[in-house]
N, C-alpha and C positions, 0 to 999 in steps of 0.2 A: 416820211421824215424819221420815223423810231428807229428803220429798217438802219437805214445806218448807222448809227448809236450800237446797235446791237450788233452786228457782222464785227464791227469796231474791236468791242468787250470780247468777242468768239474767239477772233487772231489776237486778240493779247493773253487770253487764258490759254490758247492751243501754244502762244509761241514762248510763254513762261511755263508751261506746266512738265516737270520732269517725263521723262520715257521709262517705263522700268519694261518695257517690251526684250530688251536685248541684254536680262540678267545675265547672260552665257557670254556677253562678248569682254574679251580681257581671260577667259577662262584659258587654261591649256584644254585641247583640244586632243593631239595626239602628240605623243614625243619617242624619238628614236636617238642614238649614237650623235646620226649625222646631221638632225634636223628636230623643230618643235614648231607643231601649229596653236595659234593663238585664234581666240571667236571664230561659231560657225557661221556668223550671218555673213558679213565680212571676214575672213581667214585671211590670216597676215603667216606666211610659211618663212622662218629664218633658218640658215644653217648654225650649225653649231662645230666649234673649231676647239683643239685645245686649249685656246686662247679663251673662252667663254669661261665668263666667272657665273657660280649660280649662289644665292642666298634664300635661304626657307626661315620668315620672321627675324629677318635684319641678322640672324647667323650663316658663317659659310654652310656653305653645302655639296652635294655633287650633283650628277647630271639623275644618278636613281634615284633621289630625294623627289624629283619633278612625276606629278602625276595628272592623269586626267581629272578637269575639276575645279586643280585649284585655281585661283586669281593670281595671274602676273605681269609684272611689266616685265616691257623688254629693249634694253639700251642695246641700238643696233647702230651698225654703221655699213651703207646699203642691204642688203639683205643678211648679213652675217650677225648673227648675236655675239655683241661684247659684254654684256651684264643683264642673266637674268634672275629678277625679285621676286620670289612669291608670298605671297602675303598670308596664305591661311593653309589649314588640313585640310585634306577631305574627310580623312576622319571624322572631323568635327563640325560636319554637316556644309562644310563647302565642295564636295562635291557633288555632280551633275546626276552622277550616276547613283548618289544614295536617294537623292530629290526622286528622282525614277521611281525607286525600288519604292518608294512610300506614298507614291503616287500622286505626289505634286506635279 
């Protein structure tokens, strides 16, 4: 009888408890002219058109402002980026590749 009380408490703590497994996904991944991939676990690949607007901290930007690392959303309409957000530096410890170097 305890056994099920407990399995119970298991999958409510497994199915409330955050995931911090997949800090990388939302990250830019890699970015080119034509194109920007988003998360390695899952990778979401958009194109990128003249039409694509970019913002670095809620200011405009351009497409060299976007680096690997940072976090971004990305307002698409099927696979084309119409507006992408990024929200932090790498500089300033949001990227991937400084976590590396320090050996996180």
């Amino acid at each position: 009888m305890t056994t099920l009380p407990r399995l119970l408490l298991i999958a409510l703590l497994t199915a409330t408890t955050p995931s911090f497994a997949n800090e990388d996904e939302g990250r830019i991944v890699t970015v080119s002219p034509a194109a920007i991939t988003i998360g390695k676990k899952h990778p979401n690949t958009y194109k990128i058109t003249t039409a694509t607007s970019f913002t670095v901290n809620g200011r405009p930007a351009t497409l060299a402002a976007l680096k690997p690392g940072m976090k971004a959303d990305v307002i698409s309409e099927a696979d084309v980026a119409k507006n992408i957000a990024v929200k932090d530096d790498p500089l300033k410890g949001g990227s991937l590749d400084s976590k590396a170097k320090k050996g996180k």
